[in-house]
N, C-alpha and C positions, 0 to 999 in steps of 0.2 A: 929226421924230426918226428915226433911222435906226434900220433895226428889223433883229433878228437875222437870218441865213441860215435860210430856210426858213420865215419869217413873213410872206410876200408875201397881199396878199388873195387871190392863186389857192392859198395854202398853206392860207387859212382856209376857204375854199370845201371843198377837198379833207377838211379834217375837219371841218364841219357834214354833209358827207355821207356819211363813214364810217361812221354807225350809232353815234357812243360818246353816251352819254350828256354831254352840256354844262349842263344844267340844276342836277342832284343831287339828282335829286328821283323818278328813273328813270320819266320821262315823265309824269308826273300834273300838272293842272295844280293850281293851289291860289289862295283868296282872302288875298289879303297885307292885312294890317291897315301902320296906318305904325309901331307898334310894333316889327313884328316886319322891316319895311324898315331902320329904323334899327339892329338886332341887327348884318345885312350890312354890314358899313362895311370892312372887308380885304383887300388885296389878293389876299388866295386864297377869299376869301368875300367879293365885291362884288354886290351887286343894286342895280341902278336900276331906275328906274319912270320911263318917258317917256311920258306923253299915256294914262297911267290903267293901262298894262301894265308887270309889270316881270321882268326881264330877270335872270340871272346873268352878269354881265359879266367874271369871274373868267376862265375861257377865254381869252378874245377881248385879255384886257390887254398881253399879247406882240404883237397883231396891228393894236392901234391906232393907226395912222397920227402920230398926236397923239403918244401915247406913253401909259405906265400912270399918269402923273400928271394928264391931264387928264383920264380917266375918272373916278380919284380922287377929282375934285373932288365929283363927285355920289354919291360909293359910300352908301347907305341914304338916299337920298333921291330927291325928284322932282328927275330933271334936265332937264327937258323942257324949259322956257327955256335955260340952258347950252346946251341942244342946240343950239335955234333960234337964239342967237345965234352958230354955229360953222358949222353944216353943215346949216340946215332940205332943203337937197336930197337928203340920204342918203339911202336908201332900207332903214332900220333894221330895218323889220319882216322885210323878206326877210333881212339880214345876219343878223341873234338870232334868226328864229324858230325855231332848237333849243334855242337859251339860254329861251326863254320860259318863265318859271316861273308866271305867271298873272296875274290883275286885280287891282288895289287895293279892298280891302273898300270896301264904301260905306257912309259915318256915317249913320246912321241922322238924319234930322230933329228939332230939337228945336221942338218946340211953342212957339209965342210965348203 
């Protein structure tokens, strides 16, 4: 997908290091139930959770190589498989770790 002027990955680098807040949550991280993953579903309010962490990918939707619709695909949910069948090489955690809004709660065990 051809991506706007000035959306280059060195454009995205450049503002994960500028200090803005990417998350929205001004740095804190927080336990995401899948409730409230599922809330995220928007283009201007997108979280995913890939391999148990999840992400505001809101930011980053201009700088997707893919484009803002294959992020989409996964917006309020696990896209971790999606991932792995696209790009398991990326090196995700270094690209989002400003985006990082926190861990996936963990369900509690139910008793057999």
């Amino acid at each position: 997908v051809p991506l706007k002027q000035g959306r280059s990955l060195m454009d995205w680098i450049r503002l994960t290091k500028s200090g803005k807040n990417l998350t929205g949550l001004q740095g804190r991280l927080i336990e995401v139930t899948e409730e409230e993953l599922k809330k995220h579903n928007k283009k201007d309010d997108c979280w995913i959770c890939i391999r148990g962490f999840v992400y505001n990918v809101s930011p980053y939707m201009e700088y997707h190589p893919g484009g803002e619709d294959e992020l989409m695909r996964a917006a309020g949910s696990d896209g971790t498989d999606l991932f792995d069948q696209v790009h398991r090489w990326v090196n995700y955690e270094s690209m989002l770790k400003e985006c990082l809004v926190g861990r996936m709660a963990v369900k509690p065990a139910v008793p057999k």
